[in-house]
RODO-2510 file (C-alpha; in nm, 4 decimals, decimal comma):
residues 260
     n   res          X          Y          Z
     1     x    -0,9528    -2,3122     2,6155
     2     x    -1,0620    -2,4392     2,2747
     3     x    -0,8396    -2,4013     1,9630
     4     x    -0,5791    -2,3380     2,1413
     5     x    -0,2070    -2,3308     2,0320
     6     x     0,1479    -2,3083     2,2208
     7     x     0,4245    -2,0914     2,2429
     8     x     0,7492    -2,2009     2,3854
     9     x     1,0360    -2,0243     2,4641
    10     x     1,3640    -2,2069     2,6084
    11     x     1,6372    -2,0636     2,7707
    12     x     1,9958    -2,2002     2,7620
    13     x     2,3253    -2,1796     2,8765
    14     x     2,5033    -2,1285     3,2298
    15     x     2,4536    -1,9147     3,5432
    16     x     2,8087    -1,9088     3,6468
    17     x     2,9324    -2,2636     3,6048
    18     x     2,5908    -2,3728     3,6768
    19     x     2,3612    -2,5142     3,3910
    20     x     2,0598    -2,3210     3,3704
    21     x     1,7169    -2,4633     3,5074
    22     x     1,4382    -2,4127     3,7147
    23     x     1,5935    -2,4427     4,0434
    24     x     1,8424    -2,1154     3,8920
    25     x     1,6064    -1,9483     3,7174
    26     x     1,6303    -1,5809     3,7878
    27     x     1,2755    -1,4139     3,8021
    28     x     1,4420    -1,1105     3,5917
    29     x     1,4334    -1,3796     3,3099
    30     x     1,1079    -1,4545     3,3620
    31     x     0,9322    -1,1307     3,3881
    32     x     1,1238    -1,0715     3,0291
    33     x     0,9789    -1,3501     2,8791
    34     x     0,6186    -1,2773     3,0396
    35     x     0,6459    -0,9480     2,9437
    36     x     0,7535    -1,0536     2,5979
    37     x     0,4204    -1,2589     2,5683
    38     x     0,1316    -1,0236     2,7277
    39     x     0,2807    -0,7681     2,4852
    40     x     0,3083    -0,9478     2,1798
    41     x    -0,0521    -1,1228     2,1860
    42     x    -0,2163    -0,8065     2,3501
    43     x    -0,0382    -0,4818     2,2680
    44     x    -0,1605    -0,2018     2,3879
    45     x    -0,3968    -0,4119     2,6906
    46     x    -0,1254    -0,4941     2,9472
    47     x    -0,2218    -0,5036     3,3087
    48     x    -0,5926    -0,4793     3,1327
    49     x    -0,8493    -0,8076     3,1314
    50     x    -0,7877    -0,9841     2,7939
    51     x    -0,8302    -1,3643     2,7208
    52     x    -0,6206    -1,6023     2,9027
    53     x    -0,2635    -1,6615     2,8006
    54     x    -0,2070    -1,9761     3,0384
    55     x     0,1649    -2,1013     3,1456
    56     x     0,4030    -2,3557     3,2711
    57     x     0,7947    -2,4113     3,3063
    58     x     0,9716    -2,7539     3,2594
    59     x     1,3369    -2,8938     3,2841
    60     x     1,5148    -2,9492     2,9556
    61     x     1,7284    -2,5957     3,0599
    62     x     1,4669    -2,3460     3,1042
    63     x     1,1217    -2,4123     2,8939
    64     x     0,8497    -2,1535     2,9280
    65     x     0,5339    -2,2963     2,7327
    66     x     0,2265    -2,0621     2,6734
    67     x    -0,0810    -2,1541     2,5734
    68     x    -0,2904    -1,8875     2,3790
    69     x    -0,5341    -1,9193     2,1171
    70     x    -0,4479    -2,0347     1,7234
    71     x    -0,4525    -1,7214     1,5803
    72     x    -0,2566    -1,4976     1,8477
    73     x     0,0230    -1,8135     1,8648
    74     x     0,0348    -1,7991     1,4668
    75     x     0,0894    -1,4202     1,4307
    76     x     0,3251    -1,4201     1,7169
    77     x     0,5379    -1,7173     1,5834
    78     x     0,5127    -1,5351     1,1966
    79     x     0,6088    -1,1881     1,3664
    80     x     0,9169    -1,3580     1,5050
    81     x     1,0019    -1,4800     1,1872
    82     x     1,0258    -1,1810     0,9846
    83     x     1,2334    -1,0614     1,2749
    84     x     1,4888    -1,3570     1,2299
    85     x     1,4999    -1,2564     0,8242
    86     x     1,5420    -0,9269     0,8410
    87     x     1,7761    -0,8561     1,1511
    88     x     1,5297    -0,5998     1,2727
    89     x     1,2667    -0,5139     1,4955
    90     x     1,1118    -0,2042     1,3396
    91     x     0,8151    -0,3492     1,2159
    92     x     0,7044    -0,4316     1,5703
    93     x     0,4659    -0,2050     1,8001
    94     x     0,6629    -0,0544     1,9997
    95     x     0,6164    -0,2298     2,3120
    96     x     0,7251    -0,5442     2,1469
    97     x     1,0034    -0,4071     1,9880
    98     x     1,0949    -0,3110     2,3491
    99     x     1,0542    -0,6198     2,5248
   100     x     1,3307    -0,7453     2,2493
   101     x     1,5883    -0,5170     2,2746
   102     x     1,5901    -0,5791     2,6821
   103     x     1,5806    -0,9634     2,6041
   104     x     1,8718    -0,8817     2,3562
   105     x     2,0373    -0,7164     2,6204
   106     x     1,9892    -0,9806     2,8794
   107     x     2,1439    -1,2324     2,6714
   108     x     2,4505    -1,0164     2,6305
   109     x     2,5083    -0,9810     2,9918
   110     x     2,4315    -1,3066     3,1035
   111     x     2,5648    -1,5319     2,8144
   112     x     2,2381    -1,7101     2,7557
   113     x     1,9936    -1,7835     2,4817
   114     x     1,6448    -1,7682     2,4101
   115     x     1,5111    -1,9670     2,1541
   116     x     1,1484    -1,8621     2,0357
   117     x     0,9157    -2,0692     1,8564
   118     x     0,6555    -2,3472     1,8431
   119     x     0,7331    -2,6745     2,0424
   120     x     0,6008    -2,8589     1,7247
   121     x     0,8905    -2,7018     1,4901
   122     x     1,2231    -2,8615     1,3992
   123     x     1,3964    -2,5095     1,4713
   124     x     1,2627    -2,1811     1,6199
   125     x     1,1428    -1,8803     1,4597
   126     x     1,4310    -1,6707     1,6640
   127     x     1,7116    -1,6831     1,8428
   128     x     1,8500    -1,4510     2,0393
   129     x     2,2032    -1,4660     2,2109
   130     x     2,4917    -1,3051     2,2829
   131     x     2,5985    -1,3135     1,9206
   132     x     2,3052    -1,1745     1,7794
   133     x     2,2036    -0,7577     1,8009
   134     x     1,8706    -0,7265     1,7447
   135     x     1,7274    -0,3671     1,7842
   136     x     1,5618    -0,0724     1,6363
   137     x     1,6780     0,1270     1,3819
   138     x     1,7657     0,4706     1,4498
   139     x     1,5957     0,5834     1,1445
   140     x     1,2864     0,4189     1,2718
   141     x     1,1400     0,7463     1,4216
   142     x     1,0215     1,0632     1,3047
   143     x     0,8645     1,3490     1,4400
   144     x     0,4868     1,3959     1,3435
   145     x     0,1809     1,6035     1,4562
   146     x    -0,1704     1,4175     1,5646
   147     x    -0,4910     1,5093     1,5953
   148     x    -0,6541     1,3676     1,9314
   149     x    -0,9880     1,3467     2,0589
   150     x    -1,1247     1,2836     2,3880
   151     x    -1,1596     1,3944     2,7985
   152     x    -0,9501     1,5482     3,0245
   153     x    -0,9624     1,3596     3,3291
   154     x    -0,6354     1,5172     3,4790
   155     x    -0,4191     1,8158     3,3921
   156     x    -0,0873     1,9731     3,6162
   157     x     0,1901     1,7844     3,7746
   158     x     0,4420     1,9294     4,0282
   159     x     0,7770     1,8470     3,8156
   160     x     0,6431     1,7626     3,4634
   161     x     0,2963     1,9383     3,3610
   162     x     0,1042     1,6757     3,1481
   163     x    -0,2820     1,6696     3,0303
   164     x    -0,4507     1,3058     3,0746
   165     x    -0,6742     1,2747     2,7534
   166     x    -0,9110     0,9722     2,7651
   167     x    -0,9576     0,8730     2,4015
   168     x    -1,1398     0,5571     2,2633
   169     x    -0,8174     0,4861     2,0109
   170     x    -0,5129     0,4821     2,2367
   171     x    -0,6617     0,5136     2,6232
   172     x    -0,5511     0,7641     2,8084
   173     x    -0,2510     0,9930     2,6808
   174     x    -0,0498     1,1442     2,8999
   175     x     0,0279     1,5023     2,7248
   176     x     0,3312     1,7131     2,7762
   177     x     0,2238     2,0529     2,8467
   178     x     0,3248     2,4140     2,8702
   179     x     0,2442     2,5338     3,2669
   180     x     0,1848     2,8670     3,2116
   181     x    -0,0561     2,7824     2,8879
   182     x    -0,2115     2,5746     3,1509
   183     x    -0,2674     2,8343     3,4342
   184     x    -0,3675     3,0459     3,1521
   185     x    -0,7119     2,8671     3,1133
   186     x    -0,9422     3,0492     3,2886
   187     x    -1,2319     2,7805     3,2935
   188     x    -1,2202     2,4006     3,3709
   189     x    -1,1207     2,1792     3,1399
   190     x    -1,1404     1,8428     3,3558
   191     x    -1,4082     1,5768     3,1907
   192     x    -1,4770     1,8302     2,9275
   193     x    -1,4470     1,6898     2,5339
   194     x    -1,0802     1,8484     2,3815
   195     x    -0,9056     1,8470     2,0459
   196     x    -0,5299     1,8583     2,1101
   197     x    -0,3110     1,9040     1,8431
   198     x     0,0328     1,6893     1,9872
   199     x     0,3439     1,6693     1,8363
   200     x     0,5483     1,3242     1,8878
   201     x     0,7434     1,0557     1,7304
   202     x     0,5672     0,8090     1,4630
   203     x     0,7101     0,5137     1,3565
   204     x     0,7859     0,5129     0,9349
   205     x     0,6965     0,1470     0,9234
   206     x     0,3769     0,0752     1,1252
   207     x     0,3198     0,4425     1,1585
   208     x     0,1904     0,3757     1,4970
   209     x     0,2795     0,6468     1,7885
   210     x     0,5073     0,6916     2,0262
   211     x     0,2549     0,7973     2,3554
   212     x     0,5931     0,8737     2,6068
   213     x     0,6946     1,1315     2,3491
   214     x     0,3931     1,3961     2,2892
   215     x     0,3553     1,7418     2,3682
   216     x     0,0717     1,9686     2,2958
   217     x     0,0876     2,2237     2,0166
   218     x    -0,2814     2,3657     2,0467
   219     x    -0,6157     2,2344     2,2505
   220     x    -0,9666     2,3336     2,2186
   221     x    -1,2689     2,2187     2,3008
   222     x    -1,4616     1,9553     2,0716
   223     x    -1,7771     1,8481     2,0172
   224     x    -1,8376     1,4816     1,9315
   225     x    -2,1759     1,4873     1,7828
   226     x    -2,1969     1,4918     1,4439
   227     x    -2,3079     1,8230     1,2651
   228     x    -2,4504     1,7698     0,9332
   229     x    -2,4735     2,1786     0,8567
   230     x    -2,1375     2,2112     0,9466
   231     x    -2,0026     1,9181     0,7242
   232     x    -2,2225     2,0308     0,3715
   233     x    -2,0819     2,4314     0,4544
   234     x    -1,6998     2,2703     0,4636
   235     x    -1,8423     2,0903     0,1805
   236     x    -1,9775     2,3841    -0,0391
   237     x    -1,6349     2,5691     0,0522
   238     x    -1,3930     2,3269    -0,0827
   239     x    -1,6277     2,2052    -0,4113
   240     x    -1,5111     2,5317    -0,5787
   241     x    -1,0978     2,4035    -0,5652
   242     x    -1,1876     2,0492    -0,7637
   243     x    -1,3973     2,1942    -1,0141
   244     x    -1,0689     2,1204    -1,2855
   245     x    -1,0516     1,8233    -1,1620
   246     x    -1,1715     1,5111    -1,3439
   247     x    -1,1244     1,1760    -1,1413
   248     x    -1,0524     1,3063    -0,8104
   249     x    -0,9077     0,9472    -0,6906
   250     x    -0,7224     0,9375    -0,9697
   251     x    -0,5643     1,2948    -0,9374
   252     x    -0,4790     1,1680    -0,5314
   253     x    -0,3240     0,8094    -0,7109
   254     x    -0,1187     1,0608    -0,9245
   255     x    -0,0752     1,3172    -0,6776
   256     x     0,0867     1,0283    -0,4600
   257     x     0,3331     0,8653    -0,7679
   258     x     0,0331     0,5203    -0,7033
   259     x    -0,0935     0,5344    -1,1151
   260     x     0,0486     0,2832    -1,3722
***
């Protein structure tokens, strides 16, 4: 791999009485790390063909070295700093923000540490132990409606009723939804194109979405293709409202407290 940079993440302290190492090495700890990693450098494409992240472990306690490419390496390591600064992890996607807190949690159970950084740096970018409480603000959350676009490929569910929307932004959503709305439907609505208005949980930092928490509000059917007629009619309808307006950016800047 060319241009390549590594990551390197050691774990320390005792299993037991026993020094930690390679021969103790509890695959629980590893699949946190790994975890950690695929996240991290490709949120959002886990289990999914990316570019190779390649890996090896070494005495000197536990060290986990990945090698990744420049760029993902540098925003990892810089992500982990502004976690050390600030004592929090809400400016993480939410996967990564996860794969913390159970690392967190780890090292509060077992006693050990994890120090995260570049093998090249006098000290890492983070350290987490048993001393430390990183996590996720409660305040993090808050409840939001989104617009989604896409296919059904799947709708029902014997316990929990969910629609499977394929969309190009997020993959495929898996949609709490009403049973009897569903039985409702008198046509099929498998591989057809859908709006579904969802309500769920958006972060107030990144505002990315929480996908395990939506449920559908509304759903009809969508067409993708772009309609010219029906874009200069919403047009010619909404023209009338700004016509006392001067500089409508401006009037949005002051609308939104962003003018001088």
């Amino acid at each position: 791999m060319e241009n390549t940079d590594t990551i390197q993440i050691t774990i320390s302290g005792k299993i037991g009485n026993v020094p930690v190492s390679p021969d103790n090495y509890d695959i629980r700890q590893a699949k946190l790390v790994l975890d950690l990693i695929e996240d991290m450098l490709y949120p959002g494409k886990k289990g999914k063909q990316h570019a190779p992240i390649t890996y090896s472990i070494s005495d000197g306690c536990v060290v986990n070295k990945f090698k990744t490419s420049i760029q993902a390496a540098m925003g990892f390591l810089a992500a982990m700093t502004v976690v050390a600064q600030t004592g929090r992890l809400d400016t993480l996607e939410l996967p990564v923000a996860e794969a913390l807190e159970k690392i967190q949690k780890d090292a509060r159970q077992t006693g050990l540490t994890y120090n995260i950084g570049s093998p090249n740096a006098s000290s890492p970018s983070l350290t987490i132990s048993s001393a430390t409480d990183f996590k996720r603000s409660p305040k993090t959350w808050a409840e939001a409606e989104f617009y989604l676009y896409g296919e059904i490929v799947d709708a029902g569910g014997k316990t929990k009723s969910t629609v499977q929307l394929r969309t190009k932004e997020y993959g495929i959503l898996h949609i709490e939804a009403d049973k009897e709305s569903l039985r409702n439907i008198e046509h099929n609505i498998l591989y057809r194109n859908y709006e579904i208005v969802a309500q769920g949980r958006q972060n107030i930092w990144t505002g990315e979405m929480d996908k395990t928490s939506l449920k559908i509000i509304s759903m009809k059917g969508h067409n993708p293709r772009y309609d010219e007629e029906r874009l200069n009619r919403l047009i010619a309808k909404a023209t009338p409202a700004w016509a006392g307006v001067g500089d409508p950016a401006v009037w949005v800047a002051d609308l939104r407290g962003l003018s001088d």
